[in-house]
N, C-alpha and C positions, 0 to 999 in steps of 0.2 A: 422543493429544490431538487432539482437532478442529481446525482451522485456522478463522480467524476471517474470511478471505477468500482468495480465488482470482483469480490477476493472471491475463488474460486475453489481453492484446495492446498490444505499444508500436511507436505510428505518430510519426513524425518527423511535425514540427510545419512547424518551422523552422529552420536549423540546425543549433547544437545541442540544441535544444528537445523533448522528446519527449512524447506524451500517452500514458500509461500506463492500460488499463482495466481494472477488477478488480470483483468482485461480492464486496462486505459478507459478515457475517454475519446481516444480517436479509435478502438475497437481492436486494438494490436493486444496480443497477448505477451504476457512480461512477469517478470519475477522478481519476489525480494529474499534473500539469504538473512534470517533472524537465531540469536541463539535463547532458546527457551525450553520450558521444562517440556510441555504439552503443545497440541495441537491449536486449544485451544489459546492458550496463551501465545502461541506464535502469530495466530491470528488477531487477536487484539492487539500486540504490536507493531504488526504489519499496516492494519487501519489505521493507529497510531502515526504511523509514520506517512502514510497514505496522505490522510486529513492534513498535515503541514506543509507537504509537497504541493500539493495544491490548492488550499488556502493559500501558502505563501506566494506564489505565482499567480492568484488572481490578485490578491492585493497588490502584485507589482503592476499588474497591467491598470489598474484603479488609480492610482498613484501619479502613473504616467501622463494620464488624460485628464488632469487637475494640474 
C-alpha cells in the first residue's frame, strides 16, 4: 500500500505546541499544529490524524461508485 503522505519533522512551537511537516500525496508540502508533550508524541498524533483524513476520504470516494 502507498502511503498517502510523509511526516517530515516536529519543531516545538511553543510549549506544548508542536508544528508537524509532512508532504501530501499530490507532493505539496503542509502542516498540522498538535499539542503534545514530545516530539515524538506530536508525531504519532499527527499520523494519527493523518491516517483518518485519508482513509476517510477514500472511503468517500468507495462509497460513491457503489
Amino acid at each position: 500500500m502507498k502511503k498517502d503522505y510523509e511526516i517530515l519533522i516536529a519543531t516545538q512551537v511553543r510549549g506544548k505546541w508542536w508544528r508537524v511537516d509532512y508532504v501530501n500525496k499530490e507532493g505539496r508540502m503542509e502542516f498540522e499544529t498538535v499539542e503534545a508533550l514530545d516530539a515524538q508524541e506530536a508525531i504519532s498524533i499527527t499520523g494519527n490524524i493523518l491516517y483518518r483524513r485519508y482513509r476517510t476520504s477514500d472511503k468517500k470516494s468507495h462509497n460513491k461508485n457503489k
